[in-house]
C-alpha positions, 0 to 999 in steps of 0.5 A: 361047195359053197360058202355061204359067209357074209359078215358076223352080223347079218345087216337086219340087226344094225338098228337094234344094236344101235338102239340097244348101244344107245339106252347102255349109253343113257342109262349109263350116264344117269344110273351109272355102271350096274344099272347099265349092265342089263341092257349090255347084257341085251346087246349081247342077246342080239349078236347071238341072235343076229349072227351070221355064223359060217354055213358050208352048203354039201356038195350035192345038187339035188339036196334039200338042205335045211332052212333053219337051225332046229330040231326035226319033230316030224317027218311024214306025208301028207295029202290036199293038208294046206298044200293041194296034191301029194307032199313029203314034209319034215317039220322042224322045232327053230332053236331059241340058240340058233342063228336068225335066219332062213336059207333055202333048200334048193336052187330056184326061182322064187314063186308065190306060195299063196297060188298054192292056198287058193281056196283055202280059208287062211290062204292069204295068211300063209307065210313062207317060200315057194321055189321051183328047180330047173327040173321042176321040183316044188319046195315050199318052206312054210312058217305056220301060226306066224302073223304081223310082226311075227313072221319071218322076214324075207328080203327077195322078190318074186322072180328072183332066183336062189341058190342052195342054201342062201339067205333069204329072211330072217325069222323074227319071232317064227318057232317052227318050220314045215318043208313040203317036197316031191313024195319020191324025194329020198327022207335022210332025217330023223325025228329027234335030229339036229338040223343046221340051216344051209348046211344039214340035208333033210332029203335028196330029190330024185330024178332018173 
């Protein structure tokens, strides 16, 4: 199993929570004590939303864990949709309480998911994770609707590689998650489901 714990707070937030510490402290000065409780109440808002909260990855290398925290609104296949070729894909609603951040489904490397748009018309707008496992499996991780400050942030390169549900961005405003996988992976979600990124399997790859 691995631990995927770094610190209460994910690095991401430290501007915010300096900017934020910064008005409490001016506000307070000039407008005094309950003029300064709502933006403390807003510092409070950011270590909820940056938080970087204990994830246990399950012991299963061919498990496709969430990368987000939500609630599962659709599992289905798909065919030649933004992707071309055959897909399983589970799309998940992010919860306004989960953690802000995004974790990977597999172990792979990290490749670019616009050569799998090409020729589609919003194809450069795309916005997401391409990762192929040393078995070759494909798992895109898309975040579709999310544009300029809006999407998800990532802080990985192409090339590099990642382990199972390690962290790879932070969602910034993004509301909703659709993972497409191998039609022979095994579905283990519902709609209607609770996901927790890294640590809740959507679905378990299949190889002989």
């Amino acid at each position: 199993m691995t631990n995927n714990h770094r610190s209460f707070v994910v690095v991401e937030a430290l501007p915010w929570l300096v900017a934020a510490a910064v008005i409490v402290n001016v506000v307070y000065r000039f407008w005094g004590f309950w003029w300064a409780i709502l933006p403390a109440l807003l510092i409070v808002w950011l270590f909820l939303l940056f938080r970087d909260p204990h994830r246990t990855v399950p012991p299963l290398p061919l498990a496709l864990v969430s990368p987000v925290d939500g609630r599962v609104i659709a599992t289905d296949p798909v065919q030649d949709t933004v992707l071309p070729g055959s897909w399983n894909r589970v799309v998940i609603q992010v919860s306004h309480l989960g953690a802000y951040t995004v974790r990977a489904p597999i172990e792979g490397k990290i490749l670019d998911v616009r050569d799998r748009t090409r020729g589609w018309s919003g194809g450069d707008e795309v916005k997401g994770l391409w990762l192929t496992s040393e078995e070759q499996d494909d798992v895109v991780v898309l975040f579709p609707g999310s544009r300029w400050w809006f999407s998800p942030k990532a802080f990985v390169g192409y090339g590099e590689r990642l382990g199972q549900g390690q962290r790879f961005a932070y969602l910034r405003l993004a509301r909703r998650a659709e993972v497409y996988f191998p039609p022979s992976a095994q579905v283990r979600v519902q709609v209607g489901d609770r996901v927790a990124a890294g640590a809740d399997v959507l679905a378990e790859l299949v190889h002989d």
